[in-house]
Backbone as CSV, one residue per row, in Angstrom:
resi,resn,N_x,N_y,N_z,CA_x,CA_y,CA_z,C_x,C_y,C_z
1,UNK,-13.358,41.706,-47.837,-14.209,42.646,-48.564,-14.031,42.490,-50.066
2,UNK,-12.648,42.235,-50.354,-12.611,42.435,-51.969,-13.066,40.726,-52.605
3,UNK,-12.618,40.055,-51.686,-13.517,38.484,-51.958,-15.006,38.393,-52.344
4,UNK,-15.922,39.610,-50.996,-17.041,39.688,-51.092,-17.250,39.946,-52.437
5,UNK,-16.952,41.159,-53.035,-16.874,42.018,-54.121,-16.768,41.370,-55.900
6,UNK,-16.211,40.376,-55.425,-15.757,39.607,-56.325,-16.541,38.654,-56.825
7,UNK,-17.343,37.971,-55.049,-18.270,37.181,-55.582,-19.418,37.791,-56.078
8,UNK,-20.133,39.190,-55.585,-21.056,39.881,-56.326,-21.329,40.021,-57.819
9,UNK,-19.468,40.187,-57.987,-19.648,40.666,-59.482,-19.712,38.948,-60.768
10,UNK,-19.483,38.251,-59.812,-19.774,36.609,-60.353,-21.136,36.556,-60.498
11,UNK,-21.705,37.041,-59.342,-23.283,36.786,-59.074,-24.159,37.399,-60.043
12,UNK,-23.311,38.346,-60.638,-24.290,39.628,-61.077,-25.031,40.688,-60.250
13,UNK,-24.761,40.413,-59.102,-25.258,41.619,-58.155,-24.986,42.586,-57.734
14,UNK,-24.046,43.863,-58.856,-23.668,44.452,-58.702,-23.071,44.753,-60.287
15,UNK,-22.388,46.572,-60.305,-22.279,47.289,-61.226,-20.778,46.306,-61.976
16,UNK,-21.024,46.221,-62.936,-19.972,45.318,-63.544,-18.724,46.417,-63.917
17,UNK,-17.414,45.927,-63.381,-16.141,46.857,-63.587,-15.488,45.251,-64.502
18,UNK,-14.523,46.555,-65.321,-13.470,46.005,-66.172,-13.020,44.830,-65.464
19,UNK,-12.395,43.703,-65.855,-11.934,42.226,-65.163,-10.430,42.633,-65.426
20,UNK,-9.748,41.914,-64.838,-7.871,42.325,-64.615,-7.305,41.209,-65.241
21,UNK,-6.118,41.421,-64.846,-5.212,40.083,-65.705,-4.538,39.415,-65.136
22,UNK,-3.833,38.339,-64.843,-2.769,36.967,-64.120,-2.043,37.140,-64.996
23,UNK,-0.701,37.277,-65.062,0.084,37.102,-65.928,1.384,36.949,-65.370
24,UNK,2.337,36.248,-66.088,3.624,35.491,-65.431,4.577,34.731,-66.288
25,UNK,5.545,34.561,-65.538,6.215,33.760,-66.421,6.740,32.137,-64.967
26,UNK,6.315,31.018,-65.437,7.128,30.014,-64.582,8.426,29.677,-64.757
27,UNK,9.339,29.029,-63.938,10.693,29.073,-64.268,11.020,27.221,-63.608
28,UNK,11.824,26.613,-63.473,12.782,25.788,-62.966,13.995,26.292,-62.380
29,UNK,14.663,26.280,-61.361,15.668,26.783,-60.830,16.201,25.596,-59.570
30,UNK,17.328,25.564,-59.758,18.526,25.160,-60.347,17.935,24.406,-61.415
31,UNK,18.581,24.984,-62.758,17.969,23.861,-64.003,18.384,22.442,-63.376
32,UNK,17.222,21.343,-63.760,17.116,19.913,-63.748,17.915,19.842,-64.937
33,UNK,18.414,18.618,-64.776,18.815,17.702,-65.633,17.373,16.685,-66.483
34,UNK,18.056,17.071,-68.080,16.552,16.744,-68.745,16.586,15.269,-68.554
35,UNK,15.543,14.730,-68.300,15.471,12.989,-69.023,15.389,12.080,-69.509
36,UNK,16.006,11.392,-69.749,16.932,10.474,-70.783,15.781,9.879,-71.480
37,UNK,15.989,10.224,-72.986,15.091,9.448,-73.821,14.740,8.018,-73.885
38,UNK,13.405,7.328,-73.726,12.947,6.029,-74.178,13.719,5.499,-74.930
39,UNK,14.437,4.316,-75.000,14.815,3.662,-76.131,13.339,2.853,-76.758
40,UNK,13.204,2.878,-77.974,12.136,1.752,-78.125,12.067,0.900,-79.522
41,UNK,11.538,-0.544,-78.886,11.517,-1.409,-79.367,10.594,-1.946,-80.407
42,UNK,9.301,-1.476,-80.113,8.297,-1.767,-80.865,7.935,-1.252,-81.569
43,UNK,7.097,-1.656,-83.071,6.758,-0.663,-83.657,7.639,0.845,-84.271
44,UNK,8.999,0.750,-84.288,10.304,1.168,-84.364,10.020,2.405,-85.774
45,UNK,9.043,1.446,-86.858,8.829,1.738,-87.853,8.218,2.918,-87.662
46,UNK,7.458,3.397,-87.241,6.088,4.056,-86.337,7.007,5.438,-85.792
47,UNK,7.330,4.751,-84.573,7.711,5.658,-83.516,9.002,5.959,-83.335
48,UNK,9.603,5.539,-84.166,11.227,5.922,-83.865,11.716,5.122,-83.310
49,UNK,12.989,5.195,-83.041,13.640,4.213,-81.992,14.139,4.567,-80.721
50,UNK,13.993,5.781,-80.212,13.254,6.654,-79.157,12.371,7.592,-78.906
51,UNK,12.367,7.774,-77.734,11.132,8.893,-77.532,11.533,10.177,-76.482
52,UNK,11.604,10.954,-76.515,11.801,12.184,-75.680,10.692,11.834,-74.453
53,UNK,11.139,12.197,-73.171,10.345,12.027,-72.149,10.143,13.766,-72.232
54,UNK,8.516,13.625,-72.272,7.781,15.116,-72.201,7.394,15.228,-70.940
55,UNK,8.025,15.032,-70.129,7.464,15.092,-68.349,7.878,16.235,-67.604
56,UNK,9.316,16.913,-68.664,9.673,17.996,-67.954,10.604,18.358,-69.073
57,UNK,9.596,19.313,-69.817,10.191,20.514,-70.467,10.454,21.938,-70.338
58,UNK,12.020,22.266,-70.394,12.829,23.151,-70.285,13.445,24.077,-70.963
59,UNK,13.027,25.075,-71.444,14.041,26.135,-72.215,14.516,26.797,-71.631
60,UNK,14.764,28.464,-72.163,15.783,29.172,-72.338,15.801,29.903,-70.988
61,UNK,16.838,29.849,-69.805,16.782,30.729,-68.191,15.522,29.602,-67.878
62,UNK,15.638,28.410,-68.028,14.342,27.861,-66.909,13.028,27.710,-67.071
63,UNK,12.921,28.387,-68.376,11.164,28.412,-68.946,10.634,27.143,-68.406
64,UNK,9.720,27.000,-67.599,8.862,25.684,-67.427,7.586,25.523,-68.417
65,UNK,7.596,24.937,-69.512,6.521,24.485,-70.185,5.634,23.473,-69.807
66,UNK,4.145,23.593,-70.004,3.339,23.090,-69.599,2.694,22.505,-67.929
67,UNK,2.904,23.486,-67.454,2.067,23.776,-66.321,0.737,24.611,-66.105
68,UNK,-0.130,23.819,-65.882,-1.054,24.229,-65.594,-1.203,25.343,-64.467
69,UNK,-2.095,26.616,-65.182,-2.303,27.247,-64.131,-3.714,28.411,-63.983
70,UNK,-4.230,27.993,-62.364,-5.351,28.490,-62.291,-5.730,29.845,-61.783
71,UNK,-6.736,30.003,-61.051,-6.620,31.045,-60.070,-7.982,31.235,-60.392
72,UNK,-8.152,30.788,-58.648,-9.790,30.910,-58.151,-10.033,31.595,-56.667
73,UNK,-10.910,31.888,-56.141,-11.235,32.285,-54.847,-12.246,31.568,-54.157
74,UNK,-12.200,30.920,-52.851,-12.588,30.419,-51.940,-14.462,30.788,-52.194
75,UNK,-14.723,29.289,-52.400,-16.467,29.852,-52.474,-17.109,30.585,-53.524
76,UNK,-16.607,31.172,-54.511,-16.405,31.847,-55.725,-16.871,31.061,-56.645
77,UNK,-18.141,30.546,-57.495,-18.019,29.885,-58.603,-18.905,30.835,-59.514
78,UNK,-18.781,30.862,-60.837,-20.437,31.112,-61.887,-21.245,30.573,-61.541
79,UNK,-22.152,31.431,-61.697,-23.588,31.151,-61.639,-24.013,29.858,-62.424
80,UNK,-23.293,29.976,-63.790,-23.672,28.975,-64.840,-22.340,28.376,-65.484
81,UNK,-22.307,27.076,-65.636,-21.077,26.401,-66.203,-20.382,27.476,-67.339
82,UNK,-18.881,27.249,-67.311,-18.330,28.118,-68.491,-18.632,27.622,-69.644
83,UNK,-18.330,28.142,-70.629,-19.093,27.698,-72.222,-17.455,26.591,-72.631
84,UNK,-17.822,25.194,-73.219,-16.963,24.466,-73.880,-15.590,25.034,-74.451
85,UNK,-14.683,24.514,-74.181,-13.292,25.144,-74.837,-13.465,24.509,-76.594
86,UNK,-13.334,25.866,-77.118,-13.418,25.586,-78.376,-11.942,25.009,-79.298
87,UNK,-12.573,23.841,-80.312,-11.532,23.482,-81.034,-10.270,22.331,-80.037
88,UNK,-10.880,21.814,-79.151,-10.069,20.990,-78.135,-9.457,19.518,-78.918
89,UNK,-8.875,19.185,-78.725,-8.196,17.840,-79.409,-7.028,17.129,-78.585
90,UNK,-6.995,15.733,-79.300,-5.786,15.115,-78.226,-5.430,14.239,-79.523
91,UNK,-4.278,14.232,-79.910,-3.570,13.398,-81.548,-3.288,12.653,-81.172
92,UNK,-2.833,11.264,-81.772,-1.312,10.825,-81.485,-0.949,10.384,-82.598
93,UNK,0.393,11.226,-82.656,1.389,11.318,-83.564,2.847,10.721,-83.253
94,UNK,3.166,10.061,-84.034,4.829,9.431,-83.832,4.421,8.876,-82.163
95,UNK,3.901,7.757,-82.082,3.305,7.442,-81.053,3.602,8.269,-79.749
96,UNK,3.177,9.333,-79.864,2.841,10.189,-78.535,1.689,11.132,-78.936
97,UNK,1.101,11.805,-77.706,0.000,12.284,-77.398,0.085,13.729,-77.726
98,UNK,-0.784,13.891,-78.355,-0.437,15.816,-78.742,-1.537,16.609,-78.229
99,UNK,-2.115,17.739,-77.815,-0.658,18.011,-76.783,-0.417,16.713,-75.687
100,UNK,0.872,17.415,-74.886,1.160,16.670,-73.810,0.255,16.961,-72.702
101,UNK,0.129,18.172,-72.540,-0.488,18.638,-71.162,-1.781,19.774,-72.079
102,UNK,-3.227,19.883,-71.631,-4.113,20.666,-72.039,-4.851,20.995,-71.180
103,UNK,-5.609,22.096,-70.746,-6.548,22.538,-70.036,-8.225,22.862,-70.516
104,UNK,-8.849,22.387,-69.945,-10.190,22.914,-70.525,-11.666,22.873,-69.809
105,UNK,-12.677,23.479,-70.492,-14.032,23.392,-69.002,-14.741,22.280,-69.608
106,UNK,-15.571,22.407,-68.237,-16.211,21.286,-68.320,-17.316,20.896,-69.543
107,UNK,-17.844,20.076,-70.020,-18.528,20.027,-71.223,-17.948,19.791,-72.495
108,UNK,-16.832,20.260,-72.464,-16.046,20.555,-73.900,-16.155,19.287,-74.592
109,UNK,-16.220,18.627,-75.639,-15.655,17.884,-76.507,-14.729,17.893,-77.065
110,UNK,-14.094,16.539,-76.676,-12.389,17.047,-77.215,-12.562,15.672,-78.189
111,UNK,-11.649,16.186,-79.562,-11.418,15.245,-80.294,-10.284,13.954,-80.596
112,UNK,-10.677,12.875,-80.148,-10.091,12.186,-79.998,-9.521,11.630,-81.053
113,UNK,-7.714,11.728,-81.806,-7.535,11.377,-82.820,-6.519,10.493,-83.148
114,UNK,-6.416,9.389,-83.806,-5.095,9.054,-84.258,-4.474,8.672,-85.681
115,UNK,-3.991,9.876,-85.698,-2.783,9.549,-87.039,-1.449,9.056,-87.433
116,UNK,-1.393,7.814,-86.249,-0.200,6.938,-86.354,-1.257,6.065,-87.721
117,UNK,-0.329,5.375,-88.214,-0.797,4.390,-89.227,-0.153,2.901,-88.248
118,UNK,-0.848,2.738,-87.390,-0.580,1.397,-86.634,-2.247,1.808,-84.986
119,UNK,-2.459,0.388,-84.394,-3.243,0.488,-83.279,-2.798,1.650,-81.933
120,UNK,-3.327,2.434,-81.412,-3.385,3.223,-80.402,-4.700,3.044,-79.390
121,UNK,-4.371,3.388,-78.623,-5.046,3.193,-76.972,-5.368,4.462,-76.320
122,UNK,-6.318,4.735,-75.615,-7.143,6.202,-75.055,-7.232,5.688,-73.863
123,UNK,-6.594,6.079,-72.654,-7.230,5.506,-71.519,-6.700,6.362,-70.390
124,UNK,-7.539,7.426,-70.464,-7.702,8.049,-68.901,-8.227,7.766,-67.651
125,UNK,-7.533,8.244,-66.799,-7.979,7.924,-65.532,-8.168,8.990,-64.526
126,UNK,-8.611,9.271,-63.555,-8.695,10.401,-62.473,-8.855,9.577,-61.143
127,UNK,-8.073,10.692,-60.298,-7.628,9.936,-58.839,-9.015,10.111,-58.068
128,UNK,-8.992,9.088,-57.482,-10.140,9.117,-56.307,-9.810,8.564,-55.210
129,UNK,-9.389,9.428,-53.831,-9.015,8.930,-52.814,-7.734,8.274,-52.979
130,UNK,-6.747,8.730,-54.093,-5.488,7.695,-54.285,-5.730,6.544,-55.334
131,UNK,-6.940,6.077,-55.537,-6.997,5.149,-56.446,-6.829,5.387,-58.188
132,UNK,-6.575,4.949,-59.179,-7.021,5.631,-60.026,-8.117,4.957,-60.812
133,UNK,-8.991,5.550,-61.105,-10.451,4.979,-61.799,-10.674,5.834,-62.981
134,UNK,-11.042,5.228,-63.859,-11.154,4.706,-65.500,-12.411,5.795,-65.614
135,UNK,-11.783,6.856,-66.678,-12.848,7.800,-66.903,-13.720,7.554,-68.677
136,UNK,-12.863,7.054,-69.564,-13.054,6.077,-70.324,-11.965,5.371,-71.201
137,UNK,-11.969,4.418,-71.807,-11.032,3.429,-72.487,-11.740,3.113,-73.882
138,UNK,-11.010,3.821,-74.272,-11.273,3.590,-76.194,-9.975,3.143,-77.035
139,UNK,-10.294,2.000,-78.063,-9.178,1.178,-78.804,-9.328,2.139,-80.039
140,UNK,-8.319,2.625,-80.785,-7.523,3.423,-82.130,-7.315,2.409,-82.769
141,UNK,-7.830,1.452,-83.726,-7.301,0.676,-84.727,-6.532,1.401,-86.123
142,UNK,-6.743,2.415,-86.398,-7.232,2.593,-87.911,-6.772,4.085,-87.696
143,UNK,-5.660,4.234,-88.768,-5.672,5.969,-88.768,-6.608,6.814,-89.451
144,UNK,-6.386,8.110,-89.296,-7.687,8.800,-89.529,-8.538,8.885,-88.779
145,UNK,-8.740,7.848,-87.736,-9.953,8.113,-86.706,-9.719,9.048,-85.717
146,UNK,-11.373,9.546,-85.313,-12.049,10.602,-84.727,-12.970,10.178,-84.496
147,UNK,-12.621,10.032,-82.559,-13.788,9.812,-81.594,-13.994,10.674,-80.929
148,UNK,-15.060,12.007,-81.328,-15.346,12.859,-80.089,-15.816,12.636,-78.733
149,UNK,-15.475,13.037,-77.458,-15.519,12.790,-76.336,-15.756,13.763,-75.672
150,UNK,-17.023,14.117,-74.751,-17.722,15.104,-74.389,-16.515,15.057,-72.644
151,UNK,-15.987,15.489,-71.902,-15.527,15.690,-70.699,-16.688,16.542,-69.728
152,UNK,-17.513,15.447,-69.090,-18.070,16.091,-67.929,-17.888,16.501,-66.858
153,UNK,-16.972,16.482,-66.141,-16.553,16.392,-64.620,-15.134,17.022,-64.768
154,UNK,-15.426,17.950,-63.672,-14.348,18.277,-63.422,-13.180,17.515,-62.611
155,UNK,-11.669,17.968,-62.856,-10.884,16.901,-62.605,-9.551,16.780,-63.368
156,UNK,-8.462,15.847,-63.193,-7.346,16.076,-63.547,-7.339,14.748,-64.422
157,UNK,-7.093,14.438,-65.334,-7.099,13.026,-66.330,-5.717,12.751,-66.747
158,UNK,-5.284,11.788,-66.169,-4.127,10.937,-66.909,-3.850,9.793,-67.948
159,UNK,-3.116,9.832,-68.886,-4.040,8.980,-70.403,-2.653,8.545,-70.107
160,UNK,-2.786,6.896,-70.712,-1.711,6.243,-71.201,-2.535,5.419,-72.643
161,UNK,-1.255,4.605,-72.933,-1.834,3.920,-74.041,-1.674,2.651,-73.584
162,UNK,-2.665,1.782,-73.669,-2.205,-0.173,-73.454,-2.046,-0.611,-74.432
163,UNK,-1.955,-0.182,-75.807,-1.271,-1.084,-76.770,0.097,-1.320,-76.659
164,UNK,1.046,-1.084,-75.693,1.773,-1.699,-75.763,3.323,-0.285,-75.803
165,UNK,2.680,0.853,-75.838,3.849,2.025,-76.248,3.330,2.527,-74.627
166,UNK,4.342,2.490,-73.579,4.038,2.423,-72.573,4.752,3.817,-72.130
167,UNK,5.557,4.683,-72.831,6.101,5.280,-72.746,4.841,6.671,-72.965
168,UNK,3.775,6.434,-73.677,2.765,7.628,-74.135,2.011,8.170,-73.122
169,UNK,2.126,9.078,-72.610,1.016,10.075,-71.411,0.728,11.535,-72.015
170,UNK,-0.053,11.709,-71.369,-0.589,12.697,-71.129,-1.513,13.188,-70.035
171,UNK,-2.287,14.770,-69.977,-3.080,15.092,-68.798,-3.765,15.809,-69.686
172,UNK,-5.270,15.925,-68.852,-6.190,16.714,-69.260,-6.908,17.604,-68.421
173,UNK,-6.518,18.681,-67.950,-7.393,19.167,-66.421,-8.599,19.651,-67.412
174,UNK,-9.969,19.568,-66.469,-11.214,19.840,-66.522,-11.548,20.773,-65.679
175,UNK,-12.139,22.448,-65.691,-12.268,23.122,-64.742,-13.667,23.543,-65.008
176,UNK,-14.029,23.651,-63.753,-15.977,24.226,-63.743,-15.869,25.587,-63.878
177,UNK,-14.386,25.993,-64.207,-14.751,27.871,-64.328,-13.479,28.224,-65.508
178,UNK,-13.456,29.307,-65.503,-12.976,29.810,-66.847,-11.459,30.280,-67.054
179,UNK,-10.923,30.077,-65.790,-9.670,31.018,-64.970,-8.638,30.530,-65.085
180,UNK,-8.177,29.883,-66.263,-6.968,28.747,-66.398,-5.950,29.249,-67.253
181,UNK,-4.885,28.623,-67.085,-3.591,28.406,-68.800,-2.828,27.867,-68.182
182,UNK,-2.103,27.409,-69.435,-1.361,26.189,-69.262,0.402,27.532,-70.300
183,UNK,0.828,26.942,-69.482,2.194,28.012,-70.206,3.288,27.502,-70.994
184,UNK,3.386,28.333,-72.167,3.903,28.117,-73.173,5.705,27.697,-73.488
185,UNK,6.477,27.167,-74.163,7.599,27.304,-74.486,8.287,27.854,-73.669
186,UNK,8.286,29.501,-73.251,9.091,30.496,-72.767,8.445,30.450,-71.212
187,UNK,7.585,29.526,-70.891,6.615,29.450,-69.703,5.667,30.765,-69.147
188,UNK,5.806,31.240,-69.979,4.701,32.247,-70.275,2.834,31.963,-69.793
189,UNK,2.503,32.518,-69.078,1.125,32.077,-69.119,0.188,33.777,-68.969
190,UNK,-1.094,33.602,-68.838,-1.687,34.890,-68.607,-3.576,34.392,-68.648
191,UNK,-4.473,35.300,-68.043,-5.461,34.224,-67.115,-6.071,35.823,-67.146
192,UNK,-7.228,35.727,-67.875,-7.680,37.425,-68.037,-9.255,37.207,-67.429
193,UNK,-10.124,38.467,-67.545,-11.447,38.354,-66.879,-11.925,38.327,-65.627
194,UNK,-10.900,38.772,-64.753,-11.076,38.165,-63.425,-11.748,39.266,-62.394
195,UNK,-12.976,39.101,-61.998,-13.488,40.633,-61.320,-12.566,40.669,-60.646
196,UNK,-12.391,42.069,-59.628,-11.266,42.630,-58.813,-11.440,41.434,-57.613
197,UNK,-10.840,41.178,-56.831,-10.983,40.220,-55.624,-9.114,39.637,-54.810
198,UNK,-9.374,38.850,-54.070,-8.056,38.309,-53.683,-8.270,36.995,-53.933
199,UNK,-7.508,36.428,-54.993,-7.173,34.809,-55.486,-5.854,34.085,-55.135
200,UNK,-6.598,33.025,-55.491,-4.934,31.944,-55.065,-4.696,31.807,-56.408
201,UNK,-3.457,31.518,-56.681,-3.113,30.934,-57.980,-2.373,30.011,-57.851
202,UNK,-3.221,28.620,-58.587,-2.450,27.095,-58.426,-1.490,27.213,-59.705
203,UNK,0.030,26.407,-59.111,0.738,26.086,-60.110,1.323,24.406,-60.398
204,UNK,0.370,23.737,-61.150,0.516,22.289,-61.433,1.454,22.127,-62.110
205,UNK,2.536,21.725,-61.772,3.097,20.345,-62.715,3.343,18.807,-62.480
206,UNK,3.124,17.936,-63.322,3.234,16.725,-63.774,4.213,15.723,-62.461
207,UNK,4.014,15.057,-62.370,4.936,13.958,-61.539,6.022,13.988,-62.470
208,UNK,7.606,13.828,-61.795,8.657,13.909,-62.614,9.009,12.326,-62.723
209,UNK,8.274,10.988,-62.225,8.860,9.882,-61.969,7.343,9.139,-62.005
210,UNK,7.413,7.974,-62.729,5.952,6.835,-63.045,5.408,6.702,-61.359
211,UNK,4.602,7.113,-60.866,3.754,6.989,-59.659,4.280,7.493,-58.504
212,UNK,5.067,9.020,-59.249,5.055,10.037,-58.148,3.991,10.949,-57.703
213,UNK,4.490,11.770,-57.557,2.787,13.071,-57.154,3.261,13.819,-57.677
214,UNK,1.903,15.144,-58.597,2.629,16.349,-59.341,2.858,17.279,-58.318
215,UNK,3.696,18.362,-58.702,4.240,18.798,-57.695,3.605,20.132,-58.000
216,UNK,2.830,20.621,-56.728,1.931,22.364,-56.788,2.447,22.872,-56.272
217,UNK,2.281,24.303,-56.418,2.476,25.817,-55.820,1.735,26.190,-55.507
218,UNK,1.434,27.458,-54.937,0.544,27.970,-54.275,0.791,29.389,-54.238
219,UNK,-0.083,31.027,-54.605,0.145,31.961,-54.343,-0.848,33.090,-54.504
220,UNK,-1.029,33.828,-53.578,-2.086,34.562,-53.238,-2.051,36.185,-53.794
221,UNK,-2.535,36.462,-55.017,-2.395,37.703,-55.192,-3.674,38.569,-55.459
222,UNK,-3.581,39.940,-55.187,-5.040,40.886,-55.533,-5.234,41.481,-56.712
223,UNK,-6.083,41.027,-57.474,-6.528,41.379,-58.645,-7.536,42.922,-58.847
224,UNK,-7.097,43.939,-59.362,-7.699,45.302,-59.368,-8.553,45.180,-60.921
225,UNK,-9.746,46.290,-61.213,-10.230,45.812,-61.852,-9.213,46.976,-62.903
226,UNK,-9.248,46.199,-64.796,-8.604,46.802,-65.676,-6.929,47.257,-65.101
227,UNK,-6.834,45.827,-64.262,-5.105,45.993,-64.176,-4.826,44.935,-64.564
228,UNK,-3.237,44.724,-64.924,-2.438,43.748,-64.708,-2.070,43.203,-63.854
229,UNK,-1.768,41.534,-63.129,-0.913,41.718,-61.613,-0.233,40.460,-62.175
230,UNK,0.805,40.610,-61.972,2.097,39.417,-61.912,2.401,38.763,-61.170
231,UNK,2.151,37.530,-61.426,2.360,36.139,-60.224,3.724,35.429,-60.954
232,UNK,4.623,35.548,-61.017,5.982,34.844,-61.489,5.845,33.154,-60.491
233,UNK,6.426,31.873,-60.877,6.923,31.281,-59.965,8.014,30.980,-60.402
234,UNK,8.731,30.080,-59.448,9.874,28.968,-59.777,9.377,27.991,-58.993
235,UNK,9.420,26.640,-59.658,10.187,25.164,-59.223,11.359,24.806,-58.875
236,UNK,11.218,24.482,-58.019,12.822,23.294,-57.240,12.574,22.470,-57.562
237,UNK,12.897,21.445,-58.358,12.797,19.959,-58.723,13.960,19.262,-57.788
């Protein structure tokens, strides 16, 4: 019933009530052991002579930073695509990718930038059936450049660089609806607007190892309208 309810108030077919809130904090438990910085060779001048692996960041009691997180209901979409995430961007700085992990809807243009003063590489990919296939591949010669890039499709994007800094990733999830965050430092996240209904809430993070699988959560909570409801998780790594 409150699913039904939910999709009405998506539909517009029905008296519009206040939208509620997702809010949480993610954790790691038993803290992981962080992992061991890149030594690197190339381009030294540039990038240092290591690199912090951003695959699994950890603060203070377990904070899990940068996990994506959603929360949708079965059959549930807008009527009409969500409006572009405003102000979207992807850097690379001290040859890595800024941010590491970003969320955004579909349509958006994200700005593609690099302010290393040396060549950089753009090359996402999204899984299909296990494979991964090339969503596009753009060469960074020249700092200062800015290639805007419209993201149509929804979907999860994994970027490396082929110039040669093999150590650089990132992700880009693409969502056809509006219901996302990605959580902060203290792993903080919060996911507002949501008519009253019963949702799942996905919790993505990143593969901890080069051509592992990211590792999800899963959790089902009821959203009242003009409330708060708290979905906390933890990871076992």
């Amino acid at each position: 019933m409150r699913v039904a309810l939910a999709a009405a108030l998506v539909l517009g077919s029905g008296p519009a009530l206040a939208g509620g809130t997702v809010t949480g904090v993610v954790r790691a438990a038993p803290l992981p052991a962080p992992p061991a910085a890149v030594k690197i060779a190339e381009d030294a001048s540039v990038c240092g002579k290591e690199a912090a692996v951003d695959r699994l960041v950890v603060g203070p009691d377990g904070a899990l930073a940068n996990v994506v997180v959603s929360v949708s209901a079965k059959g549930v979409r807008p009527p009409q695509p969500p409006p572009p995430t405003a102000k979207a961007s992807l850097d690379q700085v001290g040859c890595r990718y800024t941010p590491h992990v970003q969320a955004v809807t579909v349509g958006t243009t994200v700005a593609v930038l690099n302010n290393d003063a040396l060549p950089h590489n753009v090359h996402p990919t999204a899984d299909s059936d296990g494979r991964p296939i090339t969503v596009f591949n753009v060469a960074m010669p020249f700092k200062g450049q800015n290639l805007p890039t419209v993201l149509r499709r929804p979907g999860v994007l994994k970027l490396r660089c082929d110039a040669g800094h093999t150590w650089m990733s990132a992700y880009i999830h693409v969502f056809d609806h509006p219901h996302f965050a990605v959580t902060d430092a203290r792993g903080r996240f919060s996911v507002k607007d949501l008519p009253p209904g019963r949702y799942t809430v996905e919790y993505w993070h990143e593969p901890l190892a080069d051509g592992g699988k990211s590792v999800v959560k899963t959790a089902t909570v009821e959203v009242g309208a003009d409330t708060t409801t708290t979905a906390d998780a933890t990871f076992t790594f």
